[in-house]
VEXRO-549084 format. One record per residue: residue number from 1; residue in one letter; x, y, z of N, C-alpha, C in turn. Coordinates in Angstrom, 1 decimal, decimal comma, always signed. Layout:
BEGIN
+-----+-----+--------+--------+--------+--------+--------+--------+--------+--------+--------+
!   n ! res !   n_px !   n_py !   n_pz !  ca_px !  ca_py !  ca_pz !   c_px !   c_py !   c_pz !
+-----+-----+--------+--------+--------+--------+--------+--------+--------+--------+--------+
! NUM !   A !      X !      Y !      Z !      X !      Y !      Z !      X !      Y !      Z !
...
+-----+-----+--------+--------+--------+--------+--------+--------+--------+--------+--------+
% end
This chain:
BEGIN
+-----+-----+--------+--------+--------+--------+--------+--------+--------+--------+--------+
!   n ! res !   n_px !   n_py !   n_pz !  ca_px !  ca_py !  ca_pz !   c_px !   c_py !   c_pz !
+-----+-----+--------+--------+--------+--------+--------+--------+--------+--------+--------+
!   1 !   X !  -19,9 !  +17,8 !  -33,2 !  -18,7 !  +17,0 !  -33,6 !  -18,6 !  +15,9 !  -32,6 !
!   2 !   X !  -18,6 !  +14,7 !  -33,0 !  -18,5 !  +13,6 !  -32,1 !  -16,9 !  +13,6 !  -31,7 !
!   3 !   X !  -16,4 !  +12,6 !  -30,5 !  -15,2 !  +12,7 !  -30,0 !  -14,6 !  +11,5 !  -30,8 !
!   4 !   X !  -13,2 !  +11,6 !  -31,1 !  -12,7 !  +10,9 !  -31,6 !  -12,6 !   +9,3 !  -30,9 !
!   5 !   X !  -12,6 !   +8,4 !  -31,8 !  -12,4 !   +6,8 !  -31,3 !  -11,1 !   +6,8 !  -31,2 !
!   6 !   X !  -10,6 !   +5,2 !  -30,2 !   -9,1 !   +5,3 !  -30,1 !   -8,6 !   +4,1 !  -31,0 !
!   7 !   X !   -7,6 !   +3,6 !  -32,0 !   -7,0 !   +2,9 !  -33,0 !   -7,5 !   +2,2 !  -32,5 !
!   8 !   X !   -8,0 !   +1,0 !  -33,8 !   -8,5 !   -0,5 !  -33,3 !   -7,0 !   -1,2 !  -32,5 !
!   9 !   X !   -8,0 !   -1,5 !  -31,7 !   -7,2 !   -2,6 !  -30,8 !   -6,5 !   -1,6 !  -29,6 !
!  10 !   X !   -6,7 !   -0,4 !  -29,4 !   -6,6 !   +0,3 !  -28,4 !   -7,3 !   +0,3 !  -27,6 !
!  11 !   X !   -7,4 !   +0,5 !  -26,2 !   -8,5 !   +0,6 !  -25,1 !   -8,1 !   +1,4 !  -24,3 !
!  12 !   X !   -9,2 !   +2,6 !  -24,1 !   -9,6 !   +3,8 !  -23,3 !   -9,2 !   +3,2 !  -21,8 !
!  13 !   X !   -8,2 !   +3,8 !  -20,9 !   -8,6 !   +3,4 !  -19,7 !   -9,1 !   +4,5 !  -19,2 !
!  14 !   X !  -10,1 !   +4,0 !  -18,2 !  -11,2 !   +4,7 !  -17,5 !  -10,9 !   +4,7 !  -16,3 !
!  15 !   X !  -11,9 !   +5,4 !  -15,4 !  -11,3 !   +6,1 !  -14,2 !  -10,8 !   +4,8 !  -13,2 !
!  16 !   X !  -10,1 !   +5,2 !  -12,1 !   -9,8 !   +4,4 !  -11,4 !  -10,9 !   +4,1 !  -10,6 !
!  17 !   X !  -11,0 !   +2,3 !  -10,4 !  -12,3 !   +1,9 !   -9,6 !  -11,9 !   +2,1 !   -8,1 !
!  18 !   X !  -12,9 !   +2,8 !   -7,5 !  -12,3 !   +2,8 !   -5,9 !  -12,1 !   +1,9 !   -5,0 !
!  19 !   X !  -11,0 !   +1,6 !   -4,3 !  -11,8 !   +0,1 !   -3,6 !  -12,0 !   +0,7 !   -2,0 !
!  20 !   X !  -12,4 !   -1,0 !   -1,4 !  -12,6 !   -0,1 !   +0,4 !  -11,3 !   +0,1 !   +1,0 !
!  21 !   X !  -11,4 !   +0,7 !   +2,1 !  -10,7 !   +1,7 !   +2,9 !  -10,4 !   +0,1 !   +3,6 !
!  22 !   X !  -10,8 !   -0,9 !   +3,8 !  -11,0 !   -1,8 !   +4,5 !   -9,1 !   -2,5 !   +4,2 !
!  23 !   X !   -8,5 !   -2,0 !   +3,3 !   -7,3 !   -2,7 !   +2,7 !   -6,0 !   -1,8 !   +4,0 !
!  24 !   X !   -6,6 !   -1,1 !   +4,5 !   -5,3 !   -0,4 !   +5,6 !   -5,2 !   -1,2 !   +6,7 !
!  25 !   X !   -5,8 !   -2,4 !   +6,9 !   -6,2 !   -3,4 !   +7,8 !   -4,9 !   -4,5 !   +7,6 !
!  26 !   X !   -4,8 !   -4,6 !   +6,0 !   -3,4 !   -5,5 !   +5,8 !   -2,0 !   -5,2 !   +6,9 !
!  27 !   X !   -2,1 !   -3,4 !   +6,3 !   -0,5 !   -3,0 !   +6,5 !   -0,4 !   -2,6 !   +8,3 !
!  28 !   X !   -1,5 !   -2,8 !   +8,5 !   -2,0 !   -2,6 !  +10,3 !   -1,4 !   -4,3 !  +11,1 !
!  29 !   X !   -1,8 !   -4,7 !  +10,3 !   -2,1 !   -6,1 !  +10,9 !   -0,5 !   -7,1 !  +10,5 !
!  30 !   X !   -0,2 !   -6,9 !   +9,4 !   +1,1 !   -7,7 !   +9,0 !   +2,2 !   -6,6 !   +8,7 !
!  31 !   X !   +1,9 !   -5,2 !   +8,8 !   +3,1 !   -4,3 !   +8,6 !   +3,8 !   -5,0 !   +7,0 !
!  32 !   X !   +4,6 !   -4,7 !   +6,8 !   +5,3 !   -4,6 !   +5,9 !   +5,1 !   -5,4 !   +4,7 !
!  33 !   X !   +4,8 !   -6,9 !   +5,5 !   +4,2 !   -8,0 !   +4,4 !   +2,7 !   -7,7 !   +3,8 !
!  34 !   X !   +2,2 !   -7,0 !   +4,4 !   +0,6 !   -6,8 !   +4,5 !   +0,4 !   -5,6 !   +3,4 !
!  35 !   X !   +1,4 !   -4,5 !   +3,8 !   +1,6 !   -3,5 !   +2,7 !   +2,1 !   -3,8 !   +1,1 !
!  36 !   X !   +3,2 !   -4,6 !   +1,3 !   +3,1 !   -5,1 !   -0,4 !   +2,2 !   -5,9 !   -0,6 !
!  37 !   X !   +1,3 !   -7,0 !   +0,3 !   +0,0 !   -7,5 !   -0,8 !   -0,5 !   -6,0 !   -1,3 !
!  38 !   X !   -1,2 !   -5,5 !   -0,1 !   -2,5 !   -4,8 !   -0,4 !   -1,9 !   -3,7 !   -1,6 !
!  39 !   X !   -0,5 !   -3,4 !   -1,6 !   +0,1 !   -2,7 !   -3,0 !   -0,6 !   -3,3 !   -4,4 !
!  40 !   X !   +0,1 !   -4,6 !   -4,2 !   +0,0 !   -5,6 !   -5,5 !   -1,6 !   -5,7 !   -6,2 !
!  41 !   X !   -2,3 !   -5,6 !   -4,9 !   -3,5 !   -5,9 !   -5,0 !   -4,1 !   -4,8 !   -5,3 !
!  42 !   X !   -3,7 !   -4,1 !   -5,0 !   -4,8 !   -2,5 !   -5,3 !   -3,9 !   -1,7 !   -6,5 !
!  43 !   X !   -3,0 !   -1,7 !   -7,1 !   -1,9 !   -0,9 !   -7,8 !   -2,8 !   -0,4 !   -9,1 !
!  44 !   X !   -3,2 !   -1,5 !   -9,6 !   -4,1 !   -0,7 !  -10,9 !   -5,5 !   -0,4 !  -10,6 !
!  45 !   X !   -6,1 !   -1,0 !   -9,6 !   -7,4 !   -0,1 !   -9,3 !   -7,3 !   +1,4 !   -8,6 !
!  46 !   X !   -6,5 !   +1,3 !   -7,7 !   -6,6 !   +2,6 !   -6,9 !   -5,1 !   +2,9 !   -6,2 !
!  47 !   X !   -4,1 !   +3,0 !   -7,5 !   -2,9 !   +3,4 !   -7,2 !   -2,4 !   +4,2 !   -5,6 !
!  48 !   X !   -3,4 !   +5,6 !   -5,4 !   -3,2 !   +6,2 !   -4,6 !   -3,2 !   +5,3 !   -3,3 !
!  49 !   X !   -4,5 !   +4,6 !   -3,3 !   -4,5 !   +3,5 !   -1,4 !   -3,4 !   +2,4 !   -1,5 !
!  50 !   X !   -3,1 !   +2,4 !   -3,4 !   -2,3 !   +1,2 !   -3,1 !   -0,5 !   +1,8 !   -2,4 !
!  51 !   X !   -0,6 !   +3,0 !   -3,0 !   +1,0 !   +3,4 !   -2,5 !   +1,0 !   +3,4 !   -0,8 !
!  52 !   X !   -0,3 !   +4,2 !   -0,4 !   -0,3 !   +5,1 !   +0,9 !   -0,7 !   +3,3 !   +1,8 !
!  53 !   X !   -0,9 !   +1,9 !   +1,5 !   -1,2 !   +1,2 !   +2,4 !   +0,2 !   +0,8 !   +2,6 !
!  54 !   X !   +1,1 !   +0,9 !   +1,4 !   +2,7 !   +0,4 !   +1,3 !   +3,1 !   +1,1 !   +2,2 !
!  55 !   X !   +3,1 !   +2,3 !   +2,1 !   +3,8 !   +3,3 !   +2,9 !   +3,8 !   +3,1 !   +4,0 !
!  56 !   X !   +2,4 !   +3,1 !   +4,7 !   +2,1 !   +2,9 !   +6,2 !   +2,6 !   +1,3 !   +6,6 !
!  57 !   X !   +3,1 !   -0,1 !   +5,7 !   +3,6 !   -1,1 !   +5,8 !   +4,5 !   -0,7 !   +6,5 !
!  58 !   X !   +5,6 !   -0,4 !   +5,7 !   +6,6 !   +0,6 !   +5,7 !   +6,9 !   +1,2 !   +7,0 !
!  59 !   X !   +6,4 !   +2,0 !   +7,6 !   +6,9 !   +2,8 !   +8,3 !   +6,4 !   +2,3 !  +10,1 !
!  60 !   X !   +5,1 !   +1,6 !   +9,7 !   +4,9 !   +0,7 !  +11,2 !   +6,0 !   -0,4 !  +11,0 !
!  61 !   X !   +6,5 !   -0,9 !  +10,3 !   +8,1 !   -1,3 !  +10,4 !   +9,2 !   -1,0 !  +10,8 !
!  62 !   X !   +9,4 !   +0,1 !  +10,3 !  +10,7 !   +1,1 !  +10,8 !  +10,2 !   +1,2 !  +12,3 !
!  63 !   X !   +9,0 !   +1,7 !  +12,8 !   +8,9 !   +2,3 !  +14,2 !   +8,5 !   +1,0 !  +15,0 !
!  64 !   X !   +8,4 !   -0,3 !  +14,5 !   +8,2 !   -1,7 !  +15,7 !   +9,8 !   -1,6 !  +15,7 !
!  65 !   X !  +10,9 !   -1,6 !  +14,2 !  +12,7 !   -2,1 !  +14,5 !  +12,9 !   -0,7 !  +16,0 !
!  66 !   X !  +12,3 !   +0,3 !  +15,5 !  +13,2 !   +1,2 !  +16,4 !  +12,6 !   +1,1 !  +17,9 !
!  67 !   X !  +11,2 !   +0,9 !  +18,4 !  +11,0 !   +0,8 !  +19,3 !  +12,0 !   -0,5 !  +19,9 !
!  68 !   X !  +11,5 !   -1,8 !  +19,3 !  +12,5 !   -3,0 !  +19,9 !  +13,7 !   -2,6 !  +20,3 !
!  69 !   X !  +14,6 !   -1,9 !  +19,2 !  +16,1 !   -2,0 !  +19,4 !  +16,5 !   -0,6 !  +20,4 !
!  70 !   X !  +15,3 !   +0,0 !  +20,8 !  +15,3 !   +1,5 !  +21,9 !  +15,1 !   +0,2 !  +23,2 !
!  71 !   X !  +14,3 !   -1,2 !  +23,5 !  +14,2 !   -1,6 !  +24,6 !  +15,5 !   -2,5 !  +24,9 !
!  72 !   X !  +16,1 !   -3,1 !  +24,0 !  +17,0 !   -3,9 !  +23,9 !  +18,3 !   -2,9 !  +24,3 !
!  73 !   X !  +18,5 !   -1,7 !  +24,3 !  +19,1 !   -0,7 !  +24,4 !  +19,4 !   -0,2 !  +26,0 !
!  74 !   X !  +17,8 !   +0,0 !  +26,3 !  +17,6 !   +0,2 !  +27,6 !  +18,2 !   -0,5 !  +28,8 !
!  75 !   X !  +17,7 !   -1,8 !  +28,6 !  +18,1 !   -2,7 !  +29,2 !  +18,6 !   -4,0 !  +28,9 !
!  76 !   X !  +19,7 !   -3,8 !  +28,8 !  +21,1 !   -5,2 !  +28,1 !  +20,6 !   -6,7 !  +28,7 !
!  77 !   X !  +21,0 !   -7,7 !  +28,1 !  +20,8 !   -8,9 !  +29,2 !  +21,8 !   -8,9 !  +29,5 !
!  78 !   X !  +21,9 !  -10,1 !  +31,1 !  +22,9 !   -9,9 !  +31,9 !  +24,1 !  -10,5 !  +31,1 !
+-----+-----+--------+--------+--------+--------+--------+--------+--------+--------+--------+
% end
């Protein structure tokens, strides 16, 4: 029994194409701005790197505001 076709004008999507690892270099390098390209850019090929490069945008963000505002903290200007 052959597998069924999908309605004309429908299209099968197929697996997700993988891309390089090379894209965690965005959210490294520009934090937060770097993470929504490499999102945008990867979202329909490889959902998974595209969330987890957001994420780590993201959160090397949170931890540069909180480091600065722990030194700015530390030591007041005069």
């Amino acid at each position: 029994m052959e597998p069924a076709e999908p309605p004309h004008g429908v299209e099968e999507s197929g697996p997700a194409r993988g891309r390089s690892r090379w894209w965690y270099l965005a959210p490294l390098l520009l934090a937060i701005v770097g993470g929504v390209v490499a999102y945008f850019a990867l979202r329909r090929d490889d959902p998974r790197l595209a969330r987890n490069c957001l994420v780590l945008g993201i959160a090397l963000t949170v931890v540069s505001v909180a480091v600065q505002a722990a030194i700015v903290a530390a030591d007041p200007l005069p």
